[in-house]
C-alpha positions as CSV (number, residue, x, y, z in Angstrom):
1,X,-13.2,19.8,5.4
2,X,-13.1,19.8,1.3
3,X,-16.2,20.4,-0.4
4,X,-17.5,19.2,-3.7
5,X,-15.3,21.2,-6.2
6,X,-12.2,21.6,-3.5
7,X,-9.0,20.3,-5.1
8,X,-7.2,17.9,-2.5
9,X,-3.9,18.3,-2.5
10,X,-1.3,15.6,-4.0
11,X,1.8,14.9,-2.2
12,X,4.8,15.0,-5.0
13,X,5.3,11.4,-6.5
14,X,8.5,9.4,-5.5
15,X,11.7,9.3,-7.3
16,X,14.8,7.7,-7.4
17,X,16.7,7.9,-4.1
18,X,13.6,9.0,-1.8
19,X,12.9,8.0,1.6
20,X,10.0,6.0,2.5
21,X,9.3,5.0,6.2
22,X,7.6,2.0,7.5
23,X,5.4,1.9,10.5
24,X,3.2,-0.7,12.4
25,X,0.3,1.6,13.4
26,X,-2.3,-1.1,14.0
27,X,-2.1,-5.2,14.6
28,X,1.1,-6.8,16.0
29,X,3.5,-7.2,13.2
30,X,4.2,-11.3,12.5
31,X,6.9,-12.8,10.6
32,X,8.3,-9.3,11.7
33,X,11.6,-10.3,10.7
34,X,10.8,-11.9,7.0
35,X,8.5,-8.6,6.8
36,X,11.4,-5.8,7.6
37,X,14.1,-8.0,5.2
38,X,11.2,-8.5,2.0
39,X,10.1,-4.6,2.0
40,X,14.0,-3.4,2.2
41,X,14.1,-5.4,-0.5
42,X,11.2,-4.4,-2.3
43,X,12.1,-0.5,-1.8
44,X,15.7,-0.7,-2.8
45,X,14.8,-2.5,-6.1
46,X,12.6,-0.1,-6.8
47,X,15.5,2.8,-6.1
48,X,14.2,3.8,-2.9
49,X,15.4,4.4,0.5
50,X,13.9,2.5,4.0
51,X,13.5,3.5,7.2
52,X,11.4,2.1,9.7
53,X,9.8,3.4,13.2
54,X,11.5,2.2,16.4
55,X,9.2,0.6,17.4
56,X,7.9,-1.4,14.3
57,X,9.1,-4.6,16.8
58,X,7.0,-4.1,19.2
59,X,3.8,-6.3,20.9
60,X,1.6,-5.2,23.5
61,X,-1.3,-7.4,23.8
62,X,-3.1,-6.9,19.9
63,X,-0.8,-4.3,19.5
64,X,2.5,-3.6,17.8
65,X,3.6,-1.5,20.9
66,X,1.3,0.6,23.0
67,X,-0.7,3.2,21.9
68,X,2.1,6.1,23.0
69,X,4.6,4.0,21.1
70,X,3.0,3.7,17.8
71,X,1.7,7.0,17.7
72,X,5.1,8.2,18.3
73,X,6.5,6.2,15.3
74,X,4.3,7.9,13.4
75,X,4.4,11.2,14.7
76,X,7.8,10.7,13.7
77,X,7.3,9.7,10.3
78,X,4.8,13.2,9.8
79,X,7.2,15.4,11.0
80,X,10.2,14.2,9.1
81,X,11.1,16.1,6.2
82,X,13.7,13.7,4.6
83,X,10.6,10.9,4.3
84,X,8.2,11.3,1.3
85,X,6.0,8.5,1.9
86,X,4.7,6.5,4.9
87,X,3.7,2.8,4.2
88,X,2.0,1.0,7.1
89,X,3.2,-2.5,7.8
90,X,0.2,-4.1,8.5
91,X,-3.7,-3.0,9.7
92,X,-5.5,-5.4,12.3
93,X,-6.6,-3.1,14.6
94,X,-5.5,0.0,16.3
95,X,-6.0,3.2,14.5
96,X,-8.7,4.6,15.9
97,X,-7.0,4.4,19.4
98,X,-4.4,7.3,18.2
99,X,-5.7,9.0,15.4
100,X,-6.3,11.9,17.6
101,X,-2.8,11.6,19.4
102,X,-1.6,12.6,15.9
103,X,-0.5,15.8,14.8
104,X,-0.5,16.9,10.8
105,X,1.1,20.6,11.4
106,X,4.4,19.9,9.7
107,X,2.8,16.9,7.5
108,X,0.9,19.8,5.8
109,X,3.9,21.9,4.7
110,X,5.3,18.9,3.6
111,X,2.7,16.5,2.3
112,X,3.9,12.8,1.5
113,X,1.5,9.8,0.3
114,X,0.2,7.7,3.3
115,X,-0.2,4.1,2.0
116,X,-2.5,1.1,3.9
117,X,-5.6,-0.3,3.2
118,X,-8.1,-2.0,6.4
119,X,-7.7,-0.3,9.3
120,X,-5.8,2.3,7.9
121,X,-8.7,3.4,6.6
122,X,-9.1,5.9,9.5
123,X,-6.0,7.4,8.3
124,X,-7.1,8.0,4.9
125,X,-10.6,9.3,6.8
126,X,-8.4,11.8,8.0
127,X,-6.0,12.9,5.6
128,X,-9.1,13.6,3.4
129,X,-11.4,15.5,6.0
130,X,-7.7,18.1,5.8
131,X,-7.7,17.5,2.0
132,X,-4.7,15.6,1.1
133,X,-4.6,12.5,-1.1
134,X,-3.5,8.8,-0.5
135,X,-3.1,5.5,-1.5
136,X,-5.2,2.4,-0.4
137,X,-3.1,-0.2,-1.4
138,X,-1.3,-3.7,-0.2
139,X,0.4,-3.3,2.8
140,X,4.2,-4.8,3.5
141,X,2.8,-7.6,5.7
142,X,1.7,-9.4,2.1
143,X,5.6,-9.2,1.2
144,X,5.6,-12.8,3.1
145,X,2.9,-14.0,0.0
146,X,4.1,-16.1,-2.9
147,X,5.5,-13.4,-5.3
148,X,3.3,-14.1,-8.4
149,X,0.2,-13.9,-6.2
150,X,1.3,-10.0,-5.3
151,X,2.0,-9.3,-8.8
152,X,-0.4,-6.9,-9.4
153,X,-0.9,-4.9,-6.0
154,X,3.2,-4.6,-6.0
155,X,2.6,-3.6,-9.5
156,X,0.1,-1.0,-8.9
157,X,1.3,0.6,-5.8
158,X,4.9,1.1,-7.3
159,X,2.8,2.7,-10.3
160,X,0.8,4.9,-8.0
161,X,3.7,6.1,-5.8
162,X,5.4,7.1,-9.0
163,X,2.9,9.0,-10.8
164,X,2.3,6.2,-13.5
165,X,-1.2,4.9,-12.4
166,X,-3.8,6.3,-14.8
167,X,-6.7,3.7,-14.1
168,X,-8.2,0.6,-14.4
169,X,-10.3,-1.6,-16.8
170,X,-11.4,-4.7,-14.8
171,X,-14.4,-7.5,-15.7
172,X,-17.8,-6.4,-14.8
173,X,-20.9,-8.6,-13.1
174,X,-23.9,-9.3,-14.3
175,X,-25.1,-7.6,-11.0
176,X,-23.5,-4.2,-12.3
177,X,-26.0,-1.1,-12.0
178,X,-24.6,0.4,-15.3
179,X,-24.0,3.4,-15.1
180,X,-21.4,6.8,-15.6
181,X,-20.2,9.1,-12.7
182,X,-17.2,11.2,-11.7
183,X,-16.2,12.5,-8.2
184,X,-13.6,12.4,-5.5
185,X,-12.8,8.6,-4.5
186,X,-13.2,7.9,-0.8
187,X,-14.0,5.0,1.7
188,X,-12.1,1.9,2.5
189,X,-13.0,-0.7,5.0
190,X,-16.4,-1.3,5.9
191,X,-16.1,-1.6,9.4
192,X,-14.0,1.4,10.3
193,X,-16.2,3.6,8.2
194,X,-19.2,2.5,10.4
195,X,-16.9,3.1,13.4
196,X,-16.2,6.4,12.3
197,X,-19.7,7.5,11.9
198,X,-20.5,10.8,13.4
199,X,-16.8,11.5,14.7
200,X,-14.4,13.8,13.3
201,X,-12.8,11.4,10.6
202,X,-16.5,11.0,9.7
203,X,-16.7,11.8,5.5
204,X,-19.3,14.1,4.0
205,X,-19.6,12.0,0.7
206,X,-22.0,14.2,-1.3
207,X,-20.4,14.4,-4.6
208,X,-18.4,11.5,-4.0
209,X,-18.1,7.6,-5.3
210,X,-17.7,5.3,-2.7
211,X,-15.4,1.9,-2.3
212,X,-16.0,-0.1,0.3
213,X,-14.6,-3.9,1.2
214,X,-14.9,-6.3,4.1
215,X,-13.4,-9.5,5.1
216,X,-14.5,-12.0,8.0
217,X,-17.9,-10.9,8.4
218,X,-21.7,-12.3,8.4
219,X,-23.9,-10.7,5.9
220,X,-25.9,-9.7,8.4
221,X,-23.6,-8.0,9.9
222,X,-22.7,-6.4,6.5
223,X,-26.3,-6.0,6.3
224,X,-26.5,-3.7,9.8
225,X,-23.1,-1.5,8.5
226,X,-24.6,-0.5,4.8
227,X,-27.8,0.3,7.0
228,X,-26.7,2.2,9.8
229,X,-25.3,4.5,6.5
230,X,-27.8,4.4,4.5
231,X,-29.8,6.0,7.6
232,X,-27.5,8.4,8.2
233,X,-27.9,9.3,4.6
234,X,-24.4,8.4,3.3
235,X,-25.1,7.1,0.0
236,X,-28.3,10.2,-0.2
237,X,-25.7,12.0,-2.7
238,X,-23.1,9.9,-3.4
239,X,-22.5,9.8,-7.4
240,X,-21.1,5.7,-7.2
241,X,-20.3,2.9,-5.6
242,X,-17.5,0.8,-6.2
243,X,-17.7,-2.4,-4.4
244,X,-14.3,-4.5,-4.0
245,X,-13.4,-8.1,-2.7
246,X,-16.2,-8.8,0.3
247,X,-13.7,-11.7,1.8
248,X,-14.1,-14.7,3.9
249,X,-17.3,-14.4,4.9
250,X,-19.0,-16.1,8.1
251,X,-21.9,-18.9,7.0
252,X,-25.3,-17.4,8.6
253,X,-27.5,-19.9,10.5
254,X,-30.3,-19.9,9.2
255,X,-28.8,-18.6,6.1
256,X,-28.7,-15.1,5.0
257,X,-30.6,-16.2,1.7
258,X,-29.2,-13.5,-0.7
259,X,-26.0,-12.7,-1.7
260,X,-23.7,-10.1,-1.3
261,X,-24.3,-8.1,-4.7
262,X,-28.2,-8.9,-4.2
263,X,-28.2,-7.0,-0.2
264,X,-25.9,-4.3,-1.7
265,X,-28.1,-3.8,-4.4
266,X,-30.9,-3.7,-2.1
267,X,-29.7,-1.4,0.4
268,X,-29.1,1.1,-2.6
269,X,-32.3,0.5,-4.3
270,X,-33.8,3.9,-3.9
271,X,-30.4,5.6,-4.8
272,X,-29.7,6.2,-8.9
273,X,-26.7,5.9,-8.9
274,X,-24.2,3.4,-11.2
275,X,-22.6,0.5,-8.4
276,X,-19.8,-2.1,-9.5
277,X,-19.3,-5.2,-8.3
278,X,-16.0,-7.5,-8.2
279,X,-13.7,-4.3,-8.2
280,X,-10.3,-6.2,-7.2
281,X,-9.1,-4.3,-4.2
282,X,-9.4,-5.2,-0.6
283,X,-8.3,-8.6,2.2
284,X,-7.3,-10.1,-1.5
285,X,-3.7,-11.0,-2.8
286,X,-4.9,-9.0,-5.6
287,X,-5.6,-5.6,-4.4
288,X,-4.7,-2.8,-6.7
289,X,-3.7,0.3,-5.2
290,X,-6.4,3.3,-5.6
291,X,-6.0,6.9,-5.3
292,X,-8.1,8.1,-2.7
293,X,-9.7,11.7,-2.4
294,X,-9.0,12.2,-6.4
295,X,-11.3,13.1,-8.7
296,X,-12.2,10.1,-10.9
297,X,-14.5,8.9,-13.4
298,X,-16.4,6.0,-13.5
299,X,-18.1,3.9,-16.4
300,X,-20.0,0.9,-15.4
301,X,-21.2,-1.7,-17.8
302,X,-22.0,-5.3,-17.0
303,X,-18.9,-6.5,-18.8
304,X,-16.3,-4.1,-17.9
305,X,-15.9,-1.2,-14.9
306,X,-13.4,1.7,-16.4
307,X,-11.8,4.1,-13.5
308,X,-9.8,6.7,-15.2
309,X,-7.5,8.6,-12.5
C-alpha cells in the first residue's frame, strides 16, 4: 500500500491507433445496443481502437452477466497486452462481488488507465491500494445523453486519456472553507467508500484530499456514511476535501433541516482542513474526468476552486 511520498505509477497516455476495451463490470447494460454503436463511434473519432468483453450483453438478475462472467471480461481486459485502457460501460452495482476474483499480475507489467466513476469506485480503491493511477470519469452508458449535455466530461476524459488535462478552475460557494492543500487525490462514490471500510480496498487517506459524491440518497443517510468515517478517523489527516455533485436526493420526513454543505461542514468541523463545495463531477451530465491517486494541489476560495494536476 503507497504511503504519503510514494509515487503511484501512471499508465502511458493513449495515442493514435491504441486499443481500448469496454466492459460491463457492474449494472445490467441498457440501450446496450445504442451504447456499443455511440462509444465505437466516440473512440474511432478520437483515433482509437474498440474492443469490447464477451459478455458486455449479458443480464443476470441486476447484473450484466454473472459474477464469473464479468470478472472474466475483465480478467481479460488486465491481462491483454494489445489494450491500453479499460473503460467500464456503466456502474449500478456489482463491483464489490468480484473485486477479489480479479487478478492484477500481468496488469502490473503493463499498466493501462482504468476509467469509471460510481461503483467503479472499488476499482479505483484498488488500483491505488497497488499504486497505480486512474481516471474517474463519465462512463459510456451517458453516450445515449443529448451530445451538448456531455460536452465537457467527453471533453475532459479525452483530455485525460491523452495526457492534456492539467486542471480545473470551477465557481466556488459561499460555503467554501478557503483554504490551500496538496496531496494524492482519492475517493469516489460515497457509498462504496463506506462499503469498503475496513476491507482490503479500504484507503489510508493521511496525506490525502478527498472527493466524494452521491446520488439518490437521504441526508440522513449521507449523514450516517461521513460519520461512520469520521469515527474511523478518515478525514483525522486528510489535507482536503473536494465535494462534487450530491444528486437526486430523497426528501426526509420530518425534514433533514440543513443542507448538504451545512452537514458536510458539520461533520468536518473539528478538522482544519480547506473543503470545496459544487466541484462538477459525479451522477451529473457534467462530470469532468479526475485523476485519481495523483498528486494535486488545491486552492479554495469562495469564488473559485483551482486543481492543478
Amino acid at each position: 500500500m503507497p504511503d504519503i511520498n510514494s509515487k503511484m505509477i501512471q499508465p502511458s497516455y493513449l495515442k493514435n491507433g491504441d486499443v481500448v476495451a469496454i466492459i460491463a463490470p457492474a449494472g445490467v447494460l441498457k440501450q446496450n445496443h445504442e451504447v456499443i454503436q455511440k462509444t465505437k463511434k466516440v473512440l474511432e473519432n478520437w483515433g482509437l481502437t474498440v474492443d469490447f468483453g464477451e459478455n458486455i450483453g449479458k443480464k443476470e438478475n441486476h447484473f450484466a452477466g454473472s459474477d464469473k462472467q464479468r470478472a472474466s471480461d475483465f480478467q481479460w481486459a488486465l491481462d491483454n497486452d494489445d489494450i491500453k485502457a479499460i473503460w467500464c460501460a456503466r456502474g449500478g452495482y456489482g463491483c464489490l462481488r468480484i473485486i477479489d476474483r480479479l487478478n492484477f499480475e500481468n496488469f502490473k507489467k503493463n499498466p493501462k488507465w482504468i476509467v469509471g466513476y460510481s461503483d467503479i469506485t472499488v476499482v479505483h480503491e484498488k488500483l491505488h491500494n497497488l499504486g497505480y493511477q486512474s481516471i474517474h470519469g463519465m462512463m459510456c452508458i451517458n453516450l445515449v445523453e443529448k451530445p451538448s449535455l456531455i460536452k465537457l466530461s467527453l471533453e475532459t476524459l479525452k483530455s485525460a486519456l491523452f495526457g492534456e488535462l492539467e486542471g480545473y478552475k470551477v465557481k466556488g460557494s459561499h460555503y467554501n472553507k478557503i483554504g490551500s492543500a496538496s496531496g494524492k487525490l482519492v475517493g469516489g462514490n460515497l457509498s462504496l467508500i463506506t462499503a469498503t471500510l475496513g476491507s482490503k480496498t479500504s484507503l489510508i487517506t493521511k496525506g490525502k484530499i478527498i472527493f466524494i459524491e452521491e446520488i439518490g440518497e437521504y441526508k440522513y443517510h449521507i449523514d450516517r456514511q461521513l460519520q461512520t468515517l469520521k469515527r474511523s478517523g478518515y478525514f483525522n489527516q486528510c489535507t482536503g476535501v473536494i465535494v462534487g455533485d450530491i444528486s437526486k436526493l430523497k426528501i426526509n420526513n420530518p425534514q433533514w433541516g440543513q443542507s448538504i454543505e451545512e452537514l458536510v461542514l458539520d461533520i468536518l468541523e473539528d478538522c482544519n482542513i480547506p473543503v470545496a463545495f459544487g466541484f462538477p463531477a459525479g451522477h451529473e451530465l457534467e462530470n469532468r474526468a479526475l485523476y485519481l491517486g495523483r498528486h494535486i494541489k488545491l486552492n479554495i476560495t469562495k469564488t473559485q476552486t483551482t486543481v492543478i494536476f
